[in-house]
C-alpha positions as CSV (number, residue, x, y, z in Angstrom):
1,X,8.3,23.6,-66.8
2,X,7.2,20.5,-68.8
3,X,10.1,20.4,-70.8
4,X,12.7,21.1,-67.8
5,X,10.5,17.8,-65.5
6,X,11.5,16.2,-69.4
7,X,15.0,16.8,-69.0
8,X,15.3,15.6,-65.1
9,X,14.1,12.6,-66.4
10,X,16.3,11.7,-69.2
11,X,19.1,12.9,-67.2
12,X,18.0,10.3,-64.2
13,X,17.3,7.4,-67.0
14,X,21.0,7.8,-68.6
15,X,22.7,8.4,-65.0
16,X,20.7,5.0,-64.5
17,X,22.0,2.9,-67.8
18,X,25.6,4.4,-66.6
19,X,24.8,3.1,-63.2
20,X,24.2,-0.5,-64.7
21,X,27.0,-0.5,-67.4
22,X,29.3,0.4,-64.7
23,X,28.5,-2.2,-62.1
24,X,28.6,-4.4,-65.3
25,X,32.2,-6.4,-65.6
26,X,32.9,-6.7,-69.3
27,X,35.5,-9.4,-68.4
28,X,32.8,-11.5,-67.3
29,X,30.7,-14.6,-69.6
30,X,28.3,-16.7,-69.6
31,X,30.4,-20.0,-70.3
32,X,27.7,-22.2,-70.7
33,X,24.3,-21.7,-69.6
34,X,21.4,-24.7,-69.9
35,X,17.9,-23.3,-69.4
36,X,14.9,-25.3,-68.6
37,X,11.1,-23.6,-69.3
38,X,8.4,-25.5,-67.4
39,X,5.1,-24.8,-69.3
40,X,3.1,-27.9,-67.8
41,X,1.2,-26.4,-65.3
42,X,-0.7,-22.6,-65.4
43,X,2.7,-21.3,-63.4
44,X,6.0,-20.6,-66.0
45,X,8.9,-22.3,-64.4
46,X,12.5,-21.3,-65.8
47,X,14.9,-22.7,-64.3
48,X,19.0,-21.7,-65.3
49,X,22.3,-23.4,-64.4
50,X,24.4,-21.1,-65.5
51,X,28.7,-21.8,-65.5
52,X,30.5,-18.6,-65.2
53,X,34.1,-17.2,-66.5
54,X,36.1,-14.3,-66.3
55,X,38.6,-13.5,-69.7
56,X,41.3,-12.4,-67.6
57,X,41.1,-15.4,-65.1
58,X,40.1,-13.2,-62.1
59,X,38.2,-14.6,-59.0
60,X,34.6,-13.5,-59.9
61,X,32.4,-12.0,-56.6
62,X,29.3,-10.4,-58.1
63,X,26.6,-12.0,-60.6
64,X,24.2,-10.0,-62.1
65,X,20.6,-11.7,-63.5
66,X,17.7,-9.3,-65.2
67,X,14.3,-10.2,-65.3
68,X,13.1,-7.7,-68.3
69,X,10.8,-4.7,-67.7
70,X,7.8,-6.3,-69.9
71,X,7.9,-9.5,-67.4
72,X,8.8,-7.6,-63.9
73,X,4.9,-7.6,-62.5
74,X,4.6,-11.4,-63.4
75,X,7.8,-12.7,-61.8
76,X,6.4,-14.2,-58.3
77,X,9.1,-15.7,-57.3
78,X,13.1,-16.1,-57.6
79,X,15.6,-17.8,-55.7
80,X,19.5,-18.2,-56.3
81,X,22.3,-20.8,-55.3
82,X,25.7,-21.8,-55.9
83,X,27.4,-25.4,-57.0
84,X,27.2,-26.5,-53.3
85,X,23.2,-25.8,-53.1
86,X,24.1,-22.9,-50.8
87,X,21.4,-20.1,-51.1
88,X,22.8,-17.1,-52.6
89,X,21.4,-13.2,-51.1
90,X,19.7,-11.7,-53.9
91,X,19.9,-7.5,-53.9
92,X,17.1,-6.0,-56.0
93,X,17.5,-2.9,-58.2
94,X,15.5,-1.0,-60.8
95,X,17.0,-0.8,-64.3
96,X,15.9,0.7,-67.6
97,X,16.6,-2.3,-68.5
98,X,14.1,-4.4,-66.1
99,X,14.4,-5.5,-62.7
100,X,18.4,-6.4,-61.7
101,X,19.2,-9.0,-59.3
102,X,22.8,-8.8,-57.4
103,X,24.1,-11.8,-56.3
104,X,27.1,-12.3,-54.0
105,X,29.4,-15.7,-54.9
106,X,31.6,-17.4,-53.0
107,X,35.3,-16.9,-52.7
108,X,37.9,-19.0,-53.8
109,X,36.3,-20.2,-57.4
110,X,37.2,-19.6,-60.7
111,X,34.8,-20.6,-63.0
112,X,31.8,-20.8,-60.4
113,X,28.3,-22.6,-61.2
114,X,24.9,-20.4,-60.4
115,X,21.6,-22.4,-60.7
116,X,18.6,-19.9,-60.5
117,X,15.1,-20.8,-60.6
118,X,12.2,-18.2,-61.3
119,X,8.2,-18.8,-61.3
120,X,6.0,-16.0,-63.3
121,X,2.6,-16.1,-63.2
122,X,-0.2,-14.9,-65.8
123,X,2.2,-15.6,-68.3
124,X,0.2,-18.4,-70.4
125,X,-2.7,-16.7,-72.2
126,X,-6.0,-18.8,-73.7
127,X,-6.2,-18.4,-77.5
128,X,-8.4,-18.6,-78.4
129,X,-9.8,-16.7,-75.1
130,X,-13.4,-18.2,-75.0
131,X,-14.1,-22.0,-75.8
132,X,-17.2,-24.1,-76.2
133,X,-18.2,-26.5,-73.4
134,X,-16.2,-30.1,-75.6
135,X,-13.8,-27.4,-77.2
136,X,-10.0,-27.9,-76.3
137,X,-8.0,-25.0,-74.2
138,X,-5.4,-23.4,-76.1
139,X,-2.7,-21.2,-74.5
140,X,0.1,-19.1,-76.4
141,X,3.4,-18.7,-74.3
142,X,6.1,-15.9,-75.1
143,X,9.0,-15.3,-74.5
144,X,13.0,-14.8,-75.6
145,X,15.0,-17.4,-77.8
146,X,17.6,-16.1,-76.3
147,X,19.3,-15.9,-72.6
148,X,18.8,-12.3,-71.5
149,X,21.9,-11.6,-70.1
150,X,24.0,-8.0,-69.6
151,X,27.3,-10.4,-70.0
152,X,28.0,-12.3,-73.3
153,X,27.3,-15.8,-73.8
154,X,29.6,-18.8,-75.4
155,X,26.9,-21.3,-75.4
156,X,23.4,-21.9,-74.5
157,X,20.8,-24.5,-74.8
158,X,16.8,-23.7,-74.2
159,X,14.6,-27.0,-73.2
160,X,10.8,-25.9,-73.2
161,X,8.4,-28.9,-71.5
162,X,4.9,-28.6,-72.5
163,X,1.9,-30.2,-70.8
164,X,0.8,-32.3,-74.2
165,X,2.1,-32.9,-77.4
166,X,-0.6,-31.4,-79.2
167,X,1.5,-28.2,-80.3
168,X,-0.3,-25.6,-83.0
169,X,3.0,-23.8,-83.3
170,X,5.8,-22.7,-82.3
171,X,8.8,-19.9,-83.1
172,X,11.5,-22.5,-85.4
173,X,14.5,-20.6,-84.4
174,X,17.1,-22.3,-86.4
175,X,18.9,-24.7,-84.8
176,X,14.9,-26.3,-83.1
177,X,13.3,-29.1,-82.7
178,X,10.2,-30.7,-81.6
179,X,10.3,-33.9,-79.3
180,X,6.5,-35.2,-78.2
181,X,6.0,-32.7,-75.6
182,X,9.3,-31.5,-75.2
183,X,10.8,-28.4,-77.9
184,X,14.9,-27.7,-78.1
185,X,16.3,-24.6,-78.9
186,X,20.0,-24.3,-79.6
187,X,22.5,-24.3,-79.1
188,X,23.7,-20.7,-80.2
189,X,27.0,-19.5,-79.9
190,X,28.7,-16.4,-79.0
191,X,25.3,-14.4,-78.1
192,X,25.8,-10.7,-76.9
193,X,24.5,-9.2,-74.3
194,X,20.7,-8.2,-73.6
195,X,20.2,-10.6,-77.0
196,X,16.3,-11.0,-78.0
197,X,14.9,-13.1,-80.1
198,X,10.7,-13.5,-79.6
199,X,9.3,-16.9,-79.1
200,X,5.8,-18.4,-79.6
201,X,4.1,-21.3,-78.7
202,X,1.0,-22.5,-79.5
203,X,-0.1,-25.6,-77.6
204,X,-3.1,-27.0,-75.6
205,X,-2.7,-27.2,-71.7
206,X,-5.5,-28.7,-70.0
207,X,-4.6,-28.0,-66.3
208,X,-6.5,-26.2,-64.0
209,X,-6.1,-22.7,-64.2
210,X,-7.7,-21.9,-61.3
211,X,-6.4,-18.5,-59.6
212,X,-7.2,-17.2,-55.7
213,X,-8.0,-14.1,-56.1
214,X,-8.2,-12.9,-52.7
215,X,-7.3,-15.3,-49.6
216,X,-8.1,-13.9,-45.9
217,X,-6.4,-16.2,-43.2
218,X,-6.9,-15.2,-39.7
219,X,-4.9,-17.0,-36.8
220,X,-6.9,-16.8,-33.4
221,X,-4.3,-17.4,-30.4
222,X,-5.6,-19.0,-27.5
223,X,-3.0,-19.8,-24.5
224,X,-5.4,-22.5,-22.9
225,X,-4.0,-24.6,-25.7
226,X,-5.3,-24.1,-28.8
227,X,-4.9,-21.9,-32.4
228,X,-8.3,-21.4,-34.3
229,X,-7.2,-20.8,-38.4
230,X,-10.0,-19.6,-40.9
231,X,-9.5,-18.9,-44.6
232,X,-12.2,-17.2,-46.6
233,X,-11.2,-17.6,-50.4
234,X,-12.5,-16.5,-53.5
235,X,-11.2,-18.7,-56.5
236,X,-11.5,-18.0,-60.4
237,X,-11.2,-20.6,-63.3
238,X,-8.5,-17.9,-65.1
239,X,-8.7,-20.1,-68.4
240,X,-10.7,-19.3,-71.4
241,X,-13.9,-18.6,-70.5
242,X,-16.8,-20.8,-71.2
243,X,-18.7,-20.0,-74.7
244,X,-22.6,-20.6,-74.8
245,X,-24.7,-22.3,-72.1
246,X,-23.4,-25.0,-69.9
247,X,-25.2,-28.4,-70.4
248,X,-24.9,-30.5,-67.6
249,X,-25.9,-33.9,-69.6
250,X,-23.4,-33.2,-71.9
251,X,-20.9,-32.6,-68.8
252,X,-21.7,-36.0,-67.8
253,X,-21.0,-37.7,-71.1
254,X,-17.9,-36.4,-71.2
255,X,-15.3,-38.9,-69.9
256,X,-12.4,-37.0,-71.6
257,X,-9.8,-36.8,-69.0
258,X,-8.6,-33.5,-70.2
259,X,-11.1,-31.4,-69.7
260,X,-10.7,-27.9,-69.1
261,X,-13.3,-27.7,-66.0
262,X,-12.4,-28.2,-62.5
263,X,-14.2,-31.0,-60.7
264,X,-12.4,-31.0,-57.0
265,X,-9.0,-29.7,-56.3
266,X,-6.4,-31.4,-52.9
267,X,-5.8,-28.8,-50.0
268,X,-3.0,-29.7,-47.4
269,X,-3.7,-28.9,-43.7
270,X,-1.2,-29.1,-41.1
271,X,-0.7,-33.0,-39.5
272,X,-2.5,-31.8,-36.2
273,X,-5.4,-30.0,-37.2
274,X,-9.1,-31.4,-36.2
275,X,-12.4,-30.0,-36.4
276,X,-11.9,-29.1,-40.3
277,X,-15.3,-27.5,-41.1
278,X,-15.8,-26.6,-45.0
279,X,-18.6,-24.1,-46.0
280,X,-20.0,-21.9,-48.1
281,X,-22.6,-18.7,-48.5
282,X,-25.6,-21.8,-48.5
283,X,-24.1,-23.4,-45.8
284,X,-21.7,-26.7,-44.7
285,X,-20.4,-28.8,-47.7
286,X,-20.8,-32.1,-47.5
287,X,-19.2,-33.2,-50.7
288,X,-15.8,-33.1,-49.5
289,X,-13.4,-36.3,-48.2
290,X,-11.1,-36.0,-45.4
291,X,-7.7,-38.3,-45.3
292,X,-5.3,-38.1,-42.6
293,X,-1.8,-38.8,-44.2
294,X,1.5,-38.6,-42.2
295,X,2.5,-35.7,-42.6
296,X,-0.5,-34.2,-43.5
297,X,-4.4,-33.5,-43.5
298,X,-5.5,-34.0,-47.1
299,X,-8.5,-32.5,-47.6
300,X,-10.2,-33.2,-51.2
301,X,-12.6,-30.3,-52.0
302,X,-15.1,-30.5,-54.7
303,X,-17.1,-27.2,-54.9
304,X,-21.0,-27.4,-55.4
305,X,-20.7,-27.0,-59.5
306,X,-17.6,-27.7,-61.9
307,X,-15.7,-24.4,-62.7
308,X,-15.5,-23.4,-66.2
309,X,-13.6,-20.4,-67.3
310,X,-14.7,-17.5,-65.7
311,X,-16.5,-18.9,-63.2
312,X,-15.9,-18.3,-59.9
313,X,-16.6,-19.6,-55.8
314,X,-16.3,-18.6,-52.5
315,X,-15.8,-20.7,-49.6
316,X,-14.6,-21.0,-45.8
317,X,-12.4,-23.5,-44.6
318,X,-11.2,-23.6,-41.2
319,X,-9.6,-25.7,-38.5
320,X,-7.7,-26.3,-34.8
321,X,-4.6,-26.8,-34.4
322,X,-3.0,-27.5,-30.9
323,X,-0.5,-24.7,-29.6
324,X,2.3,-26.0,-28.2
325,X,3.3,-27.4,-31.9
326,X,3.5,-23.5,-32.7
327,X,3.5,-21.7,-29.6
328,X,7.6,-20.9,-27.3
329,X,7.2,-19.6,-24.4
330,X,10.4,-18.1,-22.0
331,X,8.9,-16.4,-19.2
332,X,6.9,-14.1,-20.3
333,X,8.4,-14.2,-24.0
334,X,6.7,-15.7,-26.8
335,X,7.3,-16.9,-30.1
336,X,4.5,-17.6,-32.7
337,X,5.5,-19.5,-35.6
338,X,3.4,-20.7,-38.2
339,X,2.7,-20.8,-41.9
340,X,2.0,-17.5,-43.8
341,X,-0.3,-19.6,-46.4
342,X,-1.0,-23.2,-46.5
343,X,-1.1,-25.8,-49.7
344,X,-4.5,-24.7,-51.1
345,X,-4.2,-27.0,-54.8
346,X,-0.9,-27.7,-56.9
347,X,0.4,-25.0,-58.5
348,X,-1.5,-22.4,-56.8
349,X,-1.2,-19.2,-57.7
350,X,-2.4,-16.1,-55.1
351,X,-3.4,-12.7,-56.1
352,X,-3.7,-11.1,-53.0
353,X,-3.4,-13.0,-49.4
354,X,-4.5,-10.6,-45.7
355,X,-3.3,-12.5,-43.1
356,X,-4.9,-11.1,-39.5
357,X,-3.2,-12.9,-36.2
358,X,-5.6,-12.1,-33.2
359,X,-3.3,-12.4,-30.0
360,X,-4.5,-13.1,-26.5
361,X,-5.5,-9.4,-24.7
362,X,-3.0,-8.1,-22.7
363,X,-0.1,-8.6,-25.7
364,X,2.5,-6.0,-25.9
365,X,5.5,-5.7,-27.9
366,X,4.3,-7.5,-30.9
367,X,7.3,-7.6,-33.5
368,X,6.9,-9.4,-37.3
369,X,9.3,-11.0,-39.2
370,X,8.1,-12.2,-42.2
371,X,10.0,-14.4,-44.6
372,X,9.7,-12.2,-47.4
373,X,8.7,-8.5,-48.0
374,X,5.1,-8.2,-47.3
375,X,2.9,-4.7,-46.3
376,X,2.3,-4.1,-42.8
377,X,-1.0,-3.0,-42.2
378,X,-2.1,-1.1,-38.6
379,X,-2.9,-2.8,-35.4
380,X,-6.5,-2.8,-34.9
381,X,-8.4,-4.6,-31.9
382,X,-10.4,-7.7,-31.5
383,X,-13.7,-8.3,-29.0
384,X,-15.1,-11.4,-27.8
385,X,-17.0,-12.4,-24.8
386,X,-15.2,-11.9,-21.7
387,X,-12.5,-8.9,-23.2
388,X,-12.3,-5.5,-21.5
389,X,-9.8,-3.6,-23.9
390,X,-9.7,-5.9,-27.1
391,X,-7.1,-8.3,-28.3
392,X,-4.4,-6.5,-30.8
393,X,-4.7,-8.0,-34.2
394,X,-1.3,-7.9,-36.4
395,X,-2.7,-7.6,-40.3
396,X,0.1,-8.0,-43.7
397,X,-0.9,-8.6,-47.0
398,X,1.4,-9.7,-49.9
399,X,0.5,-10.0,-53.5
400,X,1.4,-12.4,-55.9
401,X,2.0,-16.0,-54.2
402,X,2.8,-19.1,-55.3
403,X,3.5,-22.6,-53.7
404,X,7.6,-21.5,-52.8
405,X,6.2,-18.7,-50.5
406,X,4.9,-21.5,-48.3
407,X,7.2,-20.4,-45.3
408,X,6.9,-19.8,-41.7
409,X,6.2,-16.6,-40.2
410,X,7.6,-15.2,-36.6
411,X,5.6,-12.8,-34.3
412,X,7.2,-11.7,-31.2
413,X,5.4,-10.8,-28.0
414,X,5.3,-10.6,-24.2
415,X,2.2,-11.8,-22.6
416,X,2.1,-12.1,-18.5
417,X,0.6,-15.3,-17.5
418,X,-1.1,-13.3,-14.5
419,X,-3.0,-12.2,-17.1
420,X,-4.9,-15.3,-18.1
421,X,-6.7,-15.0,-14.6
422,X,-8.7,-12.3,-16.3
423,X,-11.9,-14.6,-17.6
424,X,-11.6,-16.7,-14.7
425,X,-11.9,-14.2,-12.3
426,X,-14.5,-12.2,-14.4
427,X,-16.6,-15.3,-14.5
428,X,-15.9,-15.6,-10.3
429,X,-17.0,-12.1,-10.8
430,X,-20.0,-12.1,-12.6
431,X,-21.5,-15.3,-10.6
432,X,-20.5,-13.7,-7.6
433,X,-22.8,-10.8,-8.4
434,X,-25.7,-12.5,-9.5
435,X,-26.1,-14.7,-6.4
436,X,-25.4,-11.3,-3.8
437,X,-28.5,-10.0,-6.3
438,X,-30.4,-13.1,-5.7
439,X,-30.2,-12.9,-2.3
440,X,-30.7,-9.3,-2.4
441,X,-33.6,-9.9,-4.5
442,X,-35.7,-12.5,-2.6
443,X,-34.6,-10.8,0.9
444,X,-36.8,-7.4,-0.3
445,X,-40.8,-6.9,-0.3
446,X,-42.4,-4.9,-3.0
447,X,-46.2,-6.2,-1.7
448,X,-48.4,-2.9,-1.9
449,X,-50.7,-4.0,0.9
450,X,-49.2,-6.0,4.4
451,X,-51.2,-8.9,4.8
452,X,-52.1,-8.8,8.8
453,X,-51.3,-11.6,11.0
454,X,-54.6,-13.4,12.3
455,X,-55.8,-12.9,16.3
456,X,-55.1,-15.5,18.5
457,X,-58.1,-17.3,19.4
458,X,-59.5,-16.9,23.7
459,X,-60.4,-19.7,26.1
């Protein structure tokens, strides 16, 4: 049995590669592709403009890009377009040879241009992993000399930009140099297909590394005007973790500016929200400034200790937002439309996000559409004072965010307006009630023993 489950499986892998050679177009080259590796932040950022052309001078419809299997759970985020800017529909499919993205070009161009931008995450590791309190943070990056590519290439060019100059090493693939924070590599000629070459490099980055963990954002829809939003998040300083005690005198004679703790971080809050409220397990935090800007509420947070590696916090932050900024209404139709995360710091990065959306009760046919693949979760119900059969709460989670998933959600539903004459009317109710039992109340004698009325007195 083992050995026939053995053979089902190498049949399925080769019927696989034949897939992908086939749906390969050996015609097809990389003319000239000029890569760009962002390493200045804790997020990778590779960014390709690649120029395309076919041997036999053919129109060329179909693109292929592969992310390899070794890098497939840390890619967050991709995003294709062609010479005009145009957006380009990316197909996904599972390779032996890592995750394949189809692309569709547009008609009528010969040698066409593809720019394609990808953001991985988790892809900088500390080394060493743990670091004294004054110690520098050093991260190793690797990656491929080469562009992996199923088509051939004529000529590429690598340009890697680091966050500082201070470099311990890095992979001197022959033609490389080294530029103050900036390291060439290239360019190479005539490069086959699914070409790899490892790169390493060695070099201190002192950004925050801070990761979100887990992010719960719960949307509470009110049709008498307003939309409550509250995010409990749990954050973690991801970098190399902090060796020996922390000293806070020694904290504060540090003035380096690159140090590898986190004092405060900038979150972004929509334009129109008010009553921001910032808290935590011991209660409101006061260390925090608020800025209105003009197209945003700029909210500086600075957490109640600095966060070295490994440490971690927790914290609610919540606001109002008016709904008719948010909120289409036709007839009894309605359209919800509102950010699946905010701007929590610069180049966040999410592990896991729940986003709950508690609609008004009496909400039927709810339809989501997300902006991107996310996992729908079952309806559950919500109570608060003055509900009789709960509010419906719509829950999806996604994992894996970064700043370029900061798009708008849509949530379809019908709602009859007759409907928000329930609390009213249950307050009319209730008040109506207590004054009949009132009057009920003071009308009745529960007196054990009748007092008797007193004899009139005679002439």
């Amino acid at each position: 049995m083992a050995k026939f489950v053995l053979l089902v499986v190498g049949a399925a892998a080769l019927l696989a590669g034949a897939v992908v050679r086939a749906a390969i177009d050996m015609e097809l080259e990389n003319k000239a592709v000029d890569r760009t590796i962002d390493l200045t932040s804790q997020l990778v950022k590779i960014s390709y403009k690649i120029t395309l052309e076919h041997k036999s001078k053919l129109p060329i419809s179909t693109y292929l890009f592969i992310v390899p299997e070794a890098e497939r759970e840390r890619l967050a985020f991709i995003s294709a377009k062609d010479l005009a800017k145009k957006e380009l529909k990316l197909t996904e499919t599972n390779t032996p040879k890592g995750v394949t993205f189809s692309m569709t070009l547009p008609a009528g161009s010969a040698a066409p241009v593809v720019y394609i931008d990808t953001v991985f995450t988790k892809s900088l590791k500390p080394f060493p992993s743990a670091i004294a309190q004054n110690e520098r943070q050093l991260v190793q990056y690797f990656g491929n000399v080469y562009f992996y590519s199923p088509y051939k290439t004529l000529t590429q060019k690598t340009t890697v930009h680091l966050s500082s100059r201070n470099v311990e090493s890095f992979t001197q693939f022959k033609p490389s140099s080294q530029a103050d924070s900036t390291i060439t590599y290239g360019p190479y000629d005539n490069v086959a297909a699914f070409s790899q070459e490892p790169m390493t490099i060695h070099f201190e980055n002192f950004t925050p590394f801070l990761t979100v963990t887990r992010l719960e954002r719960t949307i509470e829809v009110s049709h008498w005007g307003n939309i409550a939003v509250e995010e409990t998040i749990d954050i973690l300083h991801s970098g190399a973790t902090l060796k020996g005690a922390f000293s806070r005198y020694d904290y504060q004679k540090d003035t380096r500016s690159n140090q590898p703790s986190v004092k405060s971080y900038k979150t972004l809050l929509p334009a129109s929200a008010s009553g921001v409220y910032y808290r935590d397990t011991n209660g409101n935090i006061s260390t925090s400034a608020l800025r209105t800007l003009k197209d945003a509420v700029e909210l500086d947070l600075r957490p109640r200790f600095p966060l070295f590696g490994g440490w971690q916090t927790h914290y609610t932050l919540g606001y109002n937002v008016p709904s008719f900024e948010y909120l289409f209404q036709n007839g009894d139709n309605f359209l919800l439309k509102m950010r699946v995360i905010d701007h929590i710091f610069d180049d966040m990065t999410i592990d896991e996000v729940v986003t709950k959306i508690i609609l008004p009760e009496g909400s039927t046919n709810i339809k989501l559409i997300a902006p991107f693949s996310v996992t729908r979760h079952p309806d559950s119900l919500h109570y608060t004072y003055l509900d009789t059969f709960g509010r419906p709460v719509i829950t999806f989670s996604k994992r894996n965010l970064v700043e370029n998933h900061i798009n708008d959600f849509n949530l379809k539903y019908n709602f009859s307006r007759v409907m928000m004459l329930q609390e009213p009317l249950l307050v009319v109710g209730f008040l109506y009630v207590l004054f009949v039992f009132v009057i009920v109340w003071m009308r009745l004698d529960f007196s054990i023993i009748k007092e008797k009325e007193p004899h009139p007195h005679r002439d």
